[in-house]
C-alpha positions as CSV (number, residue, x, y, z in Angstrom):
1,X,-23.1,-39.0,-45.9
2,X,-22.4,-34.8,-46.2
3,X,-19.0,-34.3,-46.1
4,X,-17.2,-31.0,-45.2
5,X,-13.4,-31.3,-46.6
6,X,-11.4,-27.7,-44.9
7,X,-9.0,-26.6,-47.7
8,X,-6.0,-24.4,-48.4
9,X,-4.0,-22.7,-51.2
10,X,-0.7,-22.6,-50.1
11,X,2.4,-21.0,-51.1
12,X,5.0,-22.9,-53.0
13,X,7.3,-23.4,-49.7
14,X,10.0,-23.3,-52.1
15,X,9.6,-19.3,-52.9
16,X,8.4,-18.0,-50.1
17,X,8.9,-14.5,-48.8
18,X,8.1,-12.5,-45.3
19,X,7.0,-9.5,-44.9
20,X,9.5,-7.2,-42.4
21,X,6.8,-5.3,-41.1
22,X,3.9,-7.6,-39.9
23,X,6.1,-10.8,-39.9
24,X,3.3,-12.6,-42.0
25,X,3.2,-14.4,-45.4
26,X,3.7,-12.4,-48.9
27,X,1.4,-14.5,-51.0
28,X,1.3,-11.7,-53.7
29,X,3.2,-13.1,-56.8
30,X,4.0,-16.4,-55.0
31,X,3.1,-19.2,-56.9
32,X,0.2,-21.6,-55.1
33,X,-0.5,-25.2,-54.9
34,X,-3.2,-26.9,-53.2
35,X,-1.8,-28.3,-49.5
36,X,-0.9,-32.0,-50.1
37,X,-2.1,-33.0,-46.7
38,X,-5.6,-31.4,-48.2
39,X,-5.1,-33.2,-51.3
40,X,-5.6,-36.7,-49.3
41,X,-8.8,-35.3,-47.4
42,X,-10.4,-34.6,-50.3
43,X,-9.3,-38.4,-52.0
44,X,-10.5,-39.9,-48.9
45,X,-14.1,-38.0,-49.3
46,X,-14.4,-38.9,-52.7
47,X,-13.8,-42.2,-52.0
48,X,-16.5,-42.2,-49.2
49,X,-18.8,-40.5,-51.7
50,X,-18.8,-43.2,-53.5
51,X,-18.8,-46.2,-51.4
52,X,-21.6,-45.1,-49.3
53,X,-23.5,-42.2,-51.2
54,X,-23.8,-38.1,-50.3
55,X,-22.2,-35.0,-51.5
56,X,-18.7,-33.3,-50.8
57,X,-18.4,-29.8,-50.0
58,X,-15.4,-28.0,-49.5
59,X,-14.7,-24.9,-47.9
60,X,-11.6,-22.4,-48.0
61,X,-10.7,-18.8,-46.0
62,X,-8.1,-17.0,-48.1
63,X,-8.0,-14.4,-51.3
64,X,-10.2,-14.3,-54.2
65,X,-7.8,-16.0,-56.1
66,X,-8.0,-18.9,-54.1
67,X,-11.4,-19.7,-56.8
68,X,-8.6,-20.7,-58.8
69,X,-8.0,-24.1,-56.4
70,X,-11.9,-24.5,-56.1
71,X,-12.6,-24.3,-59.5
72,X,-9.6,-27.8,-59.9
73,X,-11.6,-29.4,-56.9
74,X,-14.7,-29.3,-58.8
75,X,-12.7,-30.9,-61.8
76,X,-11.9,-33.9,-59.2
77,X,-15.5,-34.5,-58.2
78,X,-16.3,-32.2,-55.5
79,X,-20.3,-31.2,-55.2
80,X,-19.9,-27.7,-54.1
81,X,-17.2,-25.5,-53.4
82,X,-17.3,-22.0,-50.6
83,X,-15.1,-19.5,-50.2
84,X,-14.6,-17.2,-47.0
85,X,-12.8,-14.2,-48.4
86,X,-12.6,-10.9,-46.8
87,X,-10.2,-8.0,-46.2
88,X,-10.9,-7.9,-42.2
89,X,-9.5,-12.0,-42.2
90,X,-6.0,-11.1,-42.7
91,X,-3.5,-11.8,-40.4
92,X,-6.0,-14.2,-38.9
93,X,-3.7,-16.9,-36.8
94,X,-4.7,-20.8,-36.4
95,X,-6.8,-19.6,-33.8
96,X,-8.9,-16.6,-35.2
97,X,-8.7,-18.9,-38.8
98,X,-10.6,-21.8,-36.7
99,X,-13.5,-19.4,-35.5
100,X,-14.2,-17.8,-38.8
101,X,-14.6,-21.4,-40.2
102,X,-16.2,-23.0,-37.4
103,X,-19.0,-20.1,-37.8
104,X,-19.7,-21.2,-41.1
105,X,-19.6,-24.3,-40.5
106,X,-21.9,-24.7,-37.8
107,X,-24.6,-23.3,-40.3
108,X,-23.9,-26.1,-42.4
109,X,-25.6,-29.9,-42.2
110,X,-22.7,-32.5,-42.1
111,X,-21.7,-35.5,-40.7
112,X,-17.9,-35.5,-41.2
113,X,-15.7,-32.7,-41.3
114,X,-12.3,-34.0,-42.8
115,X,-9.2,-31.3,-42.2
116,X,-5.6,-31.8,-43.9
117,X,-3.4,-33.0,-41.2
118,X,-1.0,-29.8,-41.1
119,X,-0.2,-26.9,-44.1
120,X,2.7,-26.9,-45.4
121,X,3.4,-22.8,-44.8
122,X,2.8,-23.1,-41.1
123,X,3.0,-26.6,-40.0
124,X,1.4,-26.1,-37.0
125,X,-1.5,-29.2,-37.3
126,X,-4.1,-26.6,-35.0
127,X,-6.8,-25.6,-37.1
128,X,-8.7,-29.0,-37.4
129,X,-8.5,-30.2,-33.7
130,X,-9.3,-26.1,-32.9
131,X,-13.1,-26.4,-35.0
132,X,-13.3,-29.7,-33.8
133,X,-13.4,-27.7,-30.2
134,X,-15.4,-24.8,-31.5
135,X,-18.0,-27.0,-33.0
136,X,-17.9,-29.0,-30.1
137,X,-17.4,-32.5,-31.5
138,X,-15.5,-35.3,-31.6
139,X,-12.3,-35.8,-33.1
140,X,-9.0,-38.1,-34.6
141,X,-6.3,-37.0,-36.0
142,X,-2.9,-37.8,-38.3
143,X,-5.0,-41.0,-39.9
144,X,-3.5,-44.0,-41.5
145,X,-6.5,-44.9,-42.8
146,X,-10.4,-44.5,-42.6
147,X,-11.7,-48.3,-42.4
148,X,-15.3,-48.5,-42.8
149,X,-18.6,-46.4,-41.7
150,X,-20.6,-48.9,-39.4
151,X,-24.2,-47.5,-38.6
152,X,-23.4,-44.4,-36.9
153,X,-19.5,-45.0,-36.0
154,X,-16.6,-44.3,-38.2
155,X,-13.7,-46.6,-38.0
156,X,-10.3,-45.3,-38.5
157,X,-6.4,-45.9,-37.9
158,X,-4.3,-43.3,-36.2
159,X,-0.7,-43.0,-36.8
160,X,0.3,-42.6,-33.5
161,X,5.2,-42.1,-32.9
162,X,5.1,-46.0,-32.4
163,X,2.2,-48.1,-33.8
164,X,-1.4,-47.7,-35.4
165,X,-4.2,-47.7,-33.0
166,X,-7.7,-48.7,-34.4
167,X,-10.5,-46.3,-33.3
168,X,-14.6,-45.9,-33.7
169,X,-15.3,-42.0,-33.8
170,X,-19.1,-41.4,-33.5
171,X,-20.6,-38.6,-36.3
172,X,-21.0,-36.3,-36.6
173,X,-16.9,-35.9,-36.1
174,X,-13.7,-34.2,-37.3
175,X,-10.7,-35.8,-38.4
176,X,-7.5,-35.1,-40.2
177,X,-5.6,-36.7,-43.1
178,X,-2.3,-36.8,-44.0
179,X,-0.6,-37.0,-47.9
180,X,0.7,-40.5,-46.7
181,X,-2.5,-41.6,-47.1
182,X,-3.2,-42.4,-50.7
183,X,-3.0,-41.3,-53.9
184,X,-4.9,-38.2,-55.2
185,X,-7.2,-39.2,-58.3
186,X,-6.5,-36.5,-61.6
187,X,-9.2,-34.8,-63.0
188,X,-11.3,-36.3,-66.0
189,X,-12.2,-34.3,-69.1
190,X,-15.7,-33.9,-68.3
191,X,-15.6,-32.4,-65.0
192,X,-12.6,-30.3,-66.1
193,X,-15.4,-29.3,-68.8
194,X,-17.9,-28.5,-66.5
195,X,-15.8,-26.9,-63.6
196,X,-16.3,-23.4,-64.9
197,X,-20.1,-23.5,-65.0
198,X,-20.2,-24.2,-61.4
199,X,-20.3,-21.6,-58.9
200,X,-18.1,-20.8,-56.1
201,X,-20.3,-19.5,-53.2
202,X,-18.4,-16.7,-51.3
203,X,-19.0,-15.6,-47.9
204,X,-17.7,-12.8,-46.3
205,X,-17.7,-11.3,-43.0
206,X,-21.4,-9.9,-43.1
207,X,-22.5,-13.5,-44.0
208,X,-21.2,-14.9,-40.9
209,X,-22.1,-14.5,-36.6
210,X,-18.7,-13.0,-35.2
211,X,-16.9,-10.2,-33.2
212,X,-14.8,-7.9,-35.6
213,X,-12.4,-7.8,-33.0
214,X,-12.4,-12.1,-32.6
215,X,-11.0,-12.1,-36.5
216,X,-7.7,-10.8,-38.5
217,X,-4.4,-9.7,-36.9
218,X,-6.7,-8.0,-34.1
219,X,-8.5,-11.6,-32.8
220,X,-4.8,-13.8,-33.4
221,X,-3.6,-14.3,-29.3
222,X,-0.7,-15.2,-31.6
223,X,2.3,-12.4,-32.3
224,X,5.1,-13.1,-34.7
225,X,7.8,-10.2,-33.0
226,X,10.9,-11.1,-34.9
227,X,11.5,-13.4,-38.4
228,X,15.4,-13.8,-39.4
229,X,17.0,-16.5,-41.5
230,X,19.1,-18.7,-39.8
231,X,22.8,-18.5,-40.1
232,X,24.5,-21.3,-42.2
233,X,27.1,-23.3,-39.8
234,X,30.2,-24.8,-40.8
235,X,30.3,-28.4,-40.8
236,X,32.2,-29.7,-37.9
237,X,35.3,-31.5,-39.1
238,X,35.5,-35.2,-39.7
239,X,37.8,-37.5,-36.7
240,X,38.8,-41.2,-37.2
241,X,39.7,-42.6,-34.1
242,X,39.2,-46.0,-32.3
243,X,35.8,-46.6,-30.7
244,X,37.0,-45.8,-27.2
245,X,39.1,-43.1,-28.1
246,X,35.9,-41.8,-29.5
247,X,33.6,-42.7,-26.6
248,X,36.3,-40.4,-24.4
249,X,36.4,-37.6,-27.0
250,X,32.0,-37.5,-26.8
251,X,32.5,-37.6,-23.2
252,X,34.8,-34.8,-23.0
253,X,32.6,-33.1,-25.2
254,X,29.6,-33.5,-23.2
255,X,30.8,-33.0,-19.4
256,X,33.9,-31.1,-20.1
257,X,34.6,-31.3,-16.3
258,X,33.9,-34.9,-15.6
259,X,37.2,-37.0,-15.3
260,X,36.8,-40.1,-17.2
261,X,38.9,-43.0,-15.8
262,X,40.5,-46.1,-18.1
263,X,39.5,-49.5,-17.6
264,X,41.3,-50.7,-20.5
């Protein structure tokens, strides 16, 4: 089974910063952590790996110094590592990020694509379902579980608002994984050893089939106008009252106007 695991280095959500001007990300002097929702994608290939056989690849759009994430894959037991890195992708949105991956993709032999759920600096859970459209094929997503590989079918459990719904996805397929998951394995000395000798294939935007104006801020249909911070409300002051007292006093505050008659 050849595995494609999507990737990102992430911004400690705790220190980031925005840029005025083009309302996007400063990642420069941010510290960076591998997205947890990608953590448990590429646990859940591993763990494929080595119940039924293959190779895991993974694959990454973002700065050079996102070798730096690849290079601690490859100390978890990755097979091959790719990065897309190139000047004329930034200020790609969800949607312009999904084509320059797809692209690549598409050149690639696989038979499951497995995407983190969501990242945790946009939160906006688009980019897997969006190559899952590009690459035309077919897709589950926000999994409880990944139950078994039968023949050609994958069986999984979705985490639906209310219950778990068991579902066979035929491969090749895309689906995403959430932190909730499991339990990402560490590293062991010998692949830690080894990491550095293994090389991190880039790809730029020469190496790949698109439209300079599909990619970057250019190719995003999405525009951030205005960023602002939120202003900190007072907390609204604590009432004891008797229940029906207090079922009045949320009525009143609801329909101002509506006269409320006692029953006793």
């Amino acid at each position: 089974m050849n595995i494609i695991v999507l990737v990102k280095q992430v911004p400690d959500t705790t220190a980031i910063k925005i840029d005025k001007e083009t309302s996007t990300l400063i990642r420069v002097g941010v510290p960076n952590i591998i997205n947890p929702d990608d953590l448990a994608a590429v646990e859940e290939a591993l763990v494929l790996k080595k119940r039924y056989g293959g190779k895991v690849t993974t694959v990454t759009m973002g700065p050079p110094q996102a070798e730096s994430m690849l290079r601690e894959l490859y100390a978890l037991g990755v097979d091959e590592a790719y990065l897309l890195t190139d000047r004329r992708f930034a200020g790609s949105d969800t949607w312009a990020t999904s084509r320059i991956l797809s692209a690549f993709i598409a050149d690639l032999e696989y038979d499951l694509i497995i995407a983190g759920y969501q990242a945790i600096d946009g939160d906006t859970a688009q980019v897997g379902p969006q190559i899952a459209e590009f690459l035309t094929i077919p897709q589950v997503t926000h999994l409880h579980k990944i139950i078994a590989l039968e023949g050609n079918e994958l069986i999984v459990e979705k985490q639906t608002d209310y219950d778990l719904e068991t579902l066979g996805v035929t491969l090749p397929a895309l689906v995403t994984a959430r932190k909730e998951m499991n339990t990402p394995r560490f590293m062991n000395a010998f692949d830690i050893w080894t990491c550095f000798d293994k090389p991190i294939n880039i790809k730029t935007f020469e190496d790949l089939k698109l439209d300079i104006k599909d990619i970057g801020l250019a190719g995003s249909p999405t525009k951030v106008r205005k960023t602002y911070t939120r202003p900190v409300m007072n907390k609204s002051p604590k009432v004891v009252m008797e229940p029906q007292d207090a079922a009045k006093k949320i009525i009143d505050l609801l329909y101002p106007h509506m006269e409320v008659k006692n029953h006793g």
